[in-house]
N, C-alpha and C positions, 0 to 999 in steps of 0.2 A: 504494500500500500504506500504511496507515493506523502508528501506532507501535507501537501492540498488534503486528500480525502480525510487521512489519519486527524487532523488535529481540528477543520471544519467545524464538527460538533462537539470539541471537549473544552471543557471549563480547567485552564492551569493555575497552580499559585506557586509562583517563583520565590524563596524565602533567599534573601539578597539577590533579590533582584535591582534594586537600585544601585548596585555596587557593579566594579567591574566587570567579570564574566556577566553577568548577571542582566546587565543592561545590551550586552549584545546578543542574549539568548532569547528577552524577551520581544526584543525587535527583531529577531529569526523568525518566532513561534509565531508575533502581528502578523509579519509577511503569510507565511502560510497559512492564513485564514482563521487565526484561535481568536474564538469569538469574545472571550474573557481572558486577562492575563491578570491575575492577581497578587502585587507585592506587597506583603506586611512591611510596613514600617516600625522601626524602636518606639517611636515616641507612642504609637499604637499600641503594637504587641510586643512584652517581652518574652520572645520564643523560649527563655529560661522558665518559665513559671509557667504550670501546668492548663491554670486555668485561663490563661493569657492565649496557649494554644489553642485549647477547646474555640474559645470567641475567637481565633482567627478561623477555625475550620466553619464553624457556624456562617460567620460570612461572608470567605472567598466559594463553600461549597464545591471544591475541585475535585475532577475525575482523577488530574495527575499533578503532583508534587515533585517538586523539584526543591533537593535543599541544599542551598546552596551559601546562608548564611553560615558565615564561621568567627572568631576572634582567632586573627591571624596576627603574623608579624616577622623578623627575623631574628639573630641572634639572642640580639641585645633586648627586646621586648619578651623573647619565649625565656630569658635566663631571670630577668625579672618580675616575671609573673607566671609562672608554673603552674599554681595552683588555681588560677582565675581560665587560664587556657584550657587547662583539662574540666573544673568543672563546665565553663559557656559551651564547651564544644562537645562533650557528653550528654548535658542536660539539655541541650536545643535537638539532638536529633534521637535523644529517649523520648521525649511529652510527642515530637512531631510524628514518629513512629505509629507509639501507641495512639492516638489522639487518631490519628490517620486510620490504622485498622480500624478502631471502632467505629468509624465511619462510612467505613469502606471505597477508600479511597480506591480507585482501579490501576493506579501504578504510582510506585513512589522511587524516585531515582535519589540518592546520596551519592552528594561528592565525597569523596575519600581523600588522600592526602599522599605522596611520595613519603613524608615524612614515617608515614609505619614502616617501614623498609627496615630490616638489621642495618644498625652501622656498619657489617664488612656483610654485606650482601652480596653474591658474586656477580658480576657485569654480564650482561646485561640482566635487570632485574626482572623476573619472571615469576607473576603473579602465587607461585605455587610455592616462592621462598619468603612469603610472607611473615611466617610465623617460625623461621631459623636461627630467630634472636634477638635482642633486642636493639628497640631504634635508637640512633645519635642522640645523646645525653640532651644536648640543648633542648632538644624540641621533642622528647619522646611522652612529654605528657599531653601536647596537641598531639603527636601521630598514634600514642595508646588510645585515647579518648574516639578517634576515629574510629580504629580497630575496631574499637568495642560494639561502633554500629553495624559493622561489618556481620560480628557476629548475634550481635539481636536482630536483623534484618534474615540473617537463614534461620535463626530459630522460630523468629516470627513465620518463614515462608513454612516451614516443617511442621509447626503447630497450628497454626489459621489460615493457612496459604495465602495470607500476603503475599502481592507481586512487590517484592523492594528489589533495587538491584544498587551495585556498588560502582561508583566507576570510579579512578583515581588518576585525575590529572598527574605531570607531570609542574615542575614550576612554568608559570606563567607569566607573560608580557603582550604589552602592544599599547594602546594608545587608550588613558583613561584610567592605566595602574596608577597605582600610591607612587606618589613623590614626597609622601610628607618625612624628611631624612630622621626623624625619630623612630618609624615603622614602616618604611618601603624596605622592598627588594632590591636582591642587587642589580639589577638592570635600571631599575628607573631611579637606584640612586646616583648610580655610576655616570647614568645623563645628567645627571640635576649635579651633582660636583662637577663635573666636567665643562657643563656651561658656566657654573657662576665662578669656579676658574679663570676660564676665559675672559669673562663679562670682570673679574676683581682684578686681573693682573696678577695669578698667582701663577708661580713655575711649579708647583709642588701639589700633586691629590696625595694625599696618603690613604692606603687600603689598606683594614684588619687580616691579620692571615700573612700565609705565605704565597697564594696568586695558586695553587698546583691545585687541590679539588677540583675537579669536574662538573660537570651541570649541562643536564640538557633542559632546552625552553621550548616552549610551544606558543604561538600565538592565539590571543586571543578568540579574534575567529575562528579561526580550527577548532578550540577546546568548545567553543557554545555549538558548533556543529557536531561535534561528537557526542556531547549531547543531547539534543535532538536526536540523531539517529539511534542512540542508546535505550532512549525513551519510547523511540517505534520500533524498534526490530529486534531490542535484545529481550527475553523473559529469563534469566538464568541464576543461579544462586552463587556462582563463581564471578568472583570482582575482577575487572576489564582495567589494563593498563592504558591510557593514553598520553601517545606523548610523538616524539618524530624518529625518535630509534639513534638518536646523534646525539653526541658529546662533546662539549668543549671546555677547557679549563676557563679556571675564572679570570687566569693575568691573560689569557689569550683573549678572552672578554673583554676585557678592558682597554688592552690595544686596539678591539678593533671597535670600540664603541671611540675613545681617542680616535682612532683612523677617522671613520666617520664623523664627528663634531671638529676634525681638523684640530685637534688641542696638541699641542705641542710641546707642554709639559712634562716634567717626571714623575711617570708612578712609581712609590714608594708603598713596600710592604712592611706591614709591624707583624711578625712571626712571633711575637706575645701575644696576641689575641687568639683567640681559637679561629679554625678552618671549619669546622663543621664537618660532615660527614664525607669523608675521601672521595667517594666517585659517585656520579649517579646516571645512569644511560639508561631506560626502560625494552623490555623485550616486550614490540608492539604487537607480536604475532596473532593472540587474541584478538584485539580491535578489527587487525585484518579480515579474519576469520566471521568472526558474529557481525562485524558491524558494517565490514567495509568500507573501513575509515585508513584514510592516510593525511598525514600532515599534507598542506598544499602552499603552508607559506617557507621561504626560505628567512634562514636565522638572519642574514643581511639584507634584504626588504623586509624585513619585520623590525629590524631594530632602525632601518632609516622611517619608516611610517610614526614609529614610537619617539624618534629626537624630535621629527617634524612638530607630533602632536604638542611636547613639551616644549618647542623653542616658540611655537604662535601662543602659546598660552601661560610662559612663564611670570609674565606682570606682572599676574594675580598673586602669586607668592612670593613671600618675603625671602632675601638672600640668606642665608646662612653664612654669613662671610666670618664671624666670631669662629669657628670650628671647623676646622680641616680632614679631620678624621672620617674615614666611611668604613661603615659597617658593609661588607661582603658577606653577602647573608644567603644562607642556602635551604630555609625553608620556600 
């Protein structure tokens, strides 16, 4: 069934949907004809609180769920607040779950997380070494917390037959990420130093780490089309990797985020900070398989669409010129 027929008649509710992926899934699902697109808002519902769920189910009334709200962050945000990451991000997709089956919701997709992965998980990561160890200290209370949906979603499917399925992006970029340099990524901090750099007269970015970690990224677009087609074609209790199946280190990142903003610059690494988790490359072979999905953006038009976004619309935010330091963050 094509998107037109599939989505035609179903009523969705996108939980962060006003956030990044989230904003370009729900302008996927408009295009295809979904007659209702429903996104809770904080100030609304706090998807933490049970009864905050129920009143959001009561009035977006959705056939399919998609959840996609999370409290994210990198390093420095997941080593100082651990305990706030693992309960918002357990307790948002426990009530959405349950809250869901008793309503009988007809499909509920969860985003999952790269970060459950073992910290020495062997390359490329294949859904099936999930559970061979535990994940990178920094962030392993958001990627447990995920897990955990992981597994109340097949017990749910075993005991009620819930349709929940898992999918688990890879890290993401594109145009509309976090710049804000207290809690972005390292893609959209590495532009945002880079420019105001540039823009301050500074010869010097300093990055945390030692530049050697690995990372693969997917574009935006891609990730909201794979889900979508996740949401029509997959039914399965096995959690689906997406990502582009490529790797690249993060000093090699940098250069060529430098290449492209033309900065000319020293990058300096502080090898006191922590690296985060050694390598990370996903084995896309599943997504292939069930979803017939392949990345279709390349990592260099994906990161010039992403400087562009950021250099027409930097005004609005204020320099960081006091602090030099960037967090190279690999959730």
């Amino acid at each position: 069934m094509n998107e037109k027929e599939f989505w035609s008649g179903r009523r969705v509710c996108v939980t962060g949907g006003a956030g990044f992926v989230g904003r370009v899934l729900c302008r996927r699902l408009t295009e295809a004809g979904c007659p209702v697109v429903f996104v809770p808002r904080r100030p609304e519902y706090d998807l933490t609180q049970a009864d905050d769920v129920r009143r959001m189910y009561a009035d977006a009334n959705p056939d399919v769920v998609f959840h996609l709200a999370a409290h994210v962050g990198g390093i420095g945000a997941n080593r100082a607040y651990p305990g706030r990451f693992f309960y918002d991000n357990l307790s948002m997709g426990l009530h959405l779950i349950e809250q869901g089956r008793q309503v009988g919701v007809e499909k509920f997709v969860q985003v999952g997380t790269v970060c459950s992965y073992p910290k020495y998980c062997p390359v490329p990561f294949h859904e099936d070494s999930l559970w061979d160890g535990y994940p990178e200290n920094t962030n392993a209370p958001y990627g447990i917390a995920k897990k955990a949906l992981l597994v109340m979603l097949q017990a749910y499917r075993a005991e009620y037959g819930f349709n929940g399925i898992f999918i688990m992006p890879v890290n993401l970029y594109g145009p509309g990420d976090n710049f804000d340099p207290q809690s972005s990524h390292v893609i959209p901090a590495l532009i945002r130093k880079f420019h105001e750099a540039k823009a301050l007269g500074f010869s010097t970015v300093r990055c945390w780490g030692t530049g050697r970690p690995s990372r693969e990224f997917l574009y935006v677009d891609d990730a909201a089309r794979a889900l979508e087609l996740a949401a029509r074609c997959y039914e399965g209790r096995a959690p689906i990797n997406i990502g582009t199946g490529s790797e690249i280190t993060i000093r090699e990142l940098a250069e060529l985020i430098a290449e492209l903003m033309e900065y000319d610059g020293n990058i300096n690494w502080d090898a006191s900070q922590p690296d985060g988790q050694p390598r990370r490359r996903l084995d896309v072979s599943r997504a292939a398989k069930c979803l017939g999905f392949q990345a279709s953006v390349e990592l260099r038009a994906g990161l010039r669409n992403t400087i562009e976004w950021w250099t027409e619309r930097c005004t609005q935010f204020a320099m960081s010129a006091g602090e030099q330091a960037l967090t190279v963050q690999p959730a």
